[in-house]
N, C-alpha and C positions, 0 to 999 in steps of 0.2 A: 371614654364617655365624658369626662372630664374636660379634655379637648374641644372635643364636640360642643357643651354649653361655652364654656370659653369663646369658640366662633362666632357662636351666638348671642351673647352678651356685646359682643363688639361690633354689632347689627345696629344699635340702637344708644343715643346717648343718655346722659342723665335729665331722667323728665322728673320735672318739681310741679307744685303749684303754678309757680309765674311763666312753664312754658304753655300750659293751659290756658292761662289767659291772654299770652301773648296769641297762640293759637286762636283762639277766640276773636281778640282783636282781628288779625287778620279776616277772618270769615265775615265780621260785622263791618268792619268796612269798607270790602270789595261789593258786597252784597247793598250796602247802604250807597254806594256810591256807582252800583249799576242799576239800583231803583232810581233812583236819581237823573241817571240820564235818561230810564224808559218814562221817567213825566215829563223833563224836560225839554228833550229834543223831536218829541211827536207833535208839542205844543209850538216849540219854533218852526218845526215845520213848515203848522196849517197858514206863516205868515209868509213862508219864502213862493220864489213865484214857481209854476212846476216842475220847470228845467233843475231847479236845487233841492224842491222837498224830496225825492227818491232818493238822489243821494244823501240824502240828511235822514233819513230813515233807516239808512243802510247801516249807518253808524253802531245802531242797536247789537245787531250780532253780531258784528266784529269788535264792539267792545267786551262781549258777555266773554266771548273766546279768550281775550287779551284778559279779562280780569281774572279767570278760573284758570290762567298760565300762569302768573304772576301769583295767585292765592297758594299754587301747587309749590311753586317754586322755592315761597319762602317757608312754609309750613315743613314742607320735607328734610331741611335741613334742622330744624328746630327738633324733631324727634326722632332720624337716624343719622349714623355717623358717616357721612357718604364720601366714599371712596370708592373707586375704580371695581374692587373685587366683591364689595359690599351693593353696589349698586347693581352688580351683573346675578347675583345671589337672590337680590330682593325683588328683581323686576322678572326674572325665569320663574319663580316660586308663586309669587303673585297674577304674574300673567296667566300662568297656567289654569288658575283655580278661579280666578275672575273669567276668565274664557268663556269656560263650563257653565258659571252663575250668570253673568249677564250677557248672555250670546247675542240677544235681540237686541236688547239696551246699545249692546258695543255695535252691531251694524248700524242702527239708528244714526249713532253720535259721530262714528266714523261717515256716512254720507252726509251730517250736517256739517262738518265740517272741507267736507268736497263743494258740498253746495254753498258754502262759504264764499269759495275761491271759484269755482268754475261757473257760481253764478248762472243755475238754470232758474232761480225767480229770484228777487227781490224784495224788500218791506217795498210795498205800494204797486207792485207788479199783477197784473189781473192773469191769472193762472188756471188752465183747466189741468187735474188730474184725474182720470178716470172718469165721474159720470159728475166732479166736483167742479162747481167753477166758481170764483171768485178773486178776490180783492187782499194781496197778505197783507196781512197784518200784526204778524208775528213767527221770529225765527229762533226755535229754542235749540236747544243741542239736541233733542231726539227727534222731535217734531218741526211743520209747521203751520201756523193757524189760516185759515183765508174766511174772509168775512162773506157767505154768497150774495146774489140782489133779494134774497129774501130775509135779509140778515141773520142767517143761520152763520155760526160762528163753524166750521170745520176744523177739525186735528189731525193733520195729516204724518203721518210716518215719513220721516227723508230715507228710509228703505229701501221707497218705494222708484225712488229714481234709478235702482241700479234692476229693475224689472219693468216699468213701465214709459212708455213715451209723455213726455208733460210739454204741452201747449201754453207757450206765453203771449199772451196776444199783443203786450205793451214791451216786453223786453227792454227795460228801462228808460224807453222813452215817455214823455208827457203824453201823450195822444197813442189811441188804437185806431183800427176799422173798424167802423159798425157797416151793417148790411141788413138796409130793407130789400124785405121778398115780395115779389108778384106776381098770381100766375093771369096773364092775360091770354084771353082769345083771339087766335091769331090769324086775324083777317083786317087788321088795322095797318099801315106802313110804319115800320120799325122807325123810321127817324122821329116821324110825331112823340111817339113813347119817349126816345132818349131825350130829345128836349124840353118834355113837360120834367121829366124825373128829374136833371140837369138844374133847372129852375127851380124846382123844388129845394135840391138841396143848397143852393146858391141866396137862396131866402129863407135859410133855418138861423136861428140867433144862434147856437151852436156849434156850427159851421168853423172848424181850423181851416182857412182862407191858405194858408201856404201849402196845402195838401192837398192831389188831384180828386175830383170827382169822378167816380165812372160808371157805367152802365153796361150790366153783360148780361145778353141774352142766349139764351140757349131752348133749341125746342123739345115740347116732349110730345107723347103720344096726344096728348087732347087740347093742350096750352103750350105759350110761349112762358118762358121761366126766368122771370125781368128782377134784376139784382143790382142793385142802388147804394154803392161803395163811397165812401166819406168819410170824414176825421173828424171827430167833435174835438172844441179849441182843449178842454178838459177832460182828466179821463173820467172822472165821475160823472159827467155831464152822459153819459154813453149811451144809459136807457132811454133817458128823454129823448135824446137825439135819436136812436133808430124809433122809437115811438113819433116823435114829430114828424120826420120821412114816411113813417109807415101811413099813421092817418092823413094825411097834407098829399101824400103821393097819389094815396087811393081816392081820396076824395078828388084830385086834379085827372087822374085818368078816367072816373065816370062823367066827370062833367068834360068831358074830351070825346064821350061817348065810343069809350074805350069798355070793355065788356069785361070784370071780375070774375074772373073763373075761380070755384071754392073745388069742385070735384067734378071727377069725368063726366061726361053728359053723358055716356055708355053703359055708367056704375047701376042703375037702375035699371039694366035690364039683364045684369049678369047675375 
């Protein structure tokens, strides 16, 4: 028995007052000093040109990682005596019973940290999960946040990436696709259509110029299903821009006397 606390006593070194405050310190200013970067660098961001704000954004969670490694790192030796036999002792013992206590916590923290490095969104990446789409805006260790276009602020679980498909529309690039829809009646010649729409978005101020335009049609039972592909120069720009294509497109295809089909002309009798 004796033995036994003896082994145990030799777990842990001598903690005073000032290893508490040292420990303290530690906490107060990793913490003070990744508040810091989260006002800082979202604020230099909004001044770099787009190609650099994502990566400047990205900064955020790989430093939160790097400072809560470093916080661990020095605190742990400050309260136990870590050795080879002592460290293999503390970490079987504590794994086990943290396991059991924070099962979900640890899946969470374990994919934010996948989604770290493997990089399925990014700060500033516009991301659909599930029926969520929006704008991140923040990468915590369990979570993370996306701002929708309704500014609904979302909190998403990084769980959910080791079960679900997650759609990035921007994948770190400056610019997405938007896509205005149209269903026309299809008794007009397809080339008219492509080049009013063509024009259309060739005259949006929001137009990224280095990225193709396109126009895909495809029929359906009652309508042609005319689809208006383009790059706004910004990614925030994205609503406006398919709004601008969509009213600007529609209004050039009826005075085209081009015919807006809303629903089947059939619907009414079935």
């Amino acid at each position: 028995m004796n033995s036994e606390n003896y082994d145990l006593t030799k777990l842990f070194n001598e903690v005073s007052s000032w290893t508490f405050v040292q420990i303290g310190l530690v906490i107060v200013l990793t913490s003070l000093l990744y508040q810091l970067l989260r006002f800082v660098v979202p604020r230099v961001a909004e001044h770099l040109p787009a190609r650099f704000r994502l990566p400047a954004l990205n900064l955020i969670p790989l430093a939160r990682l790097t400072l809560f490694v470093v916080a661990v790192v020095l605190i742990i030796p400050m309260v136990f005596n870590v050795t080879l036999k002592n460290f293999v002792l503390v970490l079987g013992t504590v794994g086990v019973a943290l396991g059991f206590a924070i099962k979900d916590w640890a899946t969470s923290a374990v994919a934010g940290i996948v989604a770290i490095f493997e990089r399925p969104y990014r700060s500033g990446d516009w991301i659909r999960i599930g029926d969520d789409y929006g704008e991140v805006i923040d990468i915590h260790t369990r979570s993370v946040k996306i701002r929708t276009a309704d500014d609904d602020v979302v909190t998403i679980p990084h769980s959910r990436i080791w079960s679900e498909n997650i759609s990035n529309a921007n994948d770190g690039a400056k610019t997405l696709m938007c896509i205005a829809e149209f269903m026309v009646a299809p008794d007009k010649p397809t080339a008219g259509i492509i080049d009013i729409l063509t024009d259309v978005a060739h005259t949006s101020p929001y137009l990224d110029w280095a990225r193709p335009v396109k126009v895909i049609m495809h029929n359906e039972v009652y309508a042609t299903r005319v689809r208006l592909k383009a790059y706004p120069f910004e990614l925030r720009d994205q609503f406006n821009f398919t709004t601008d294509l969509t009213a600007r497109g529609r209004d050039a295809l009826i005075n085209a006397d081009i015919k807006i089909v809303s629903t089947p002309e059939f619907g009414a009798t079935q």
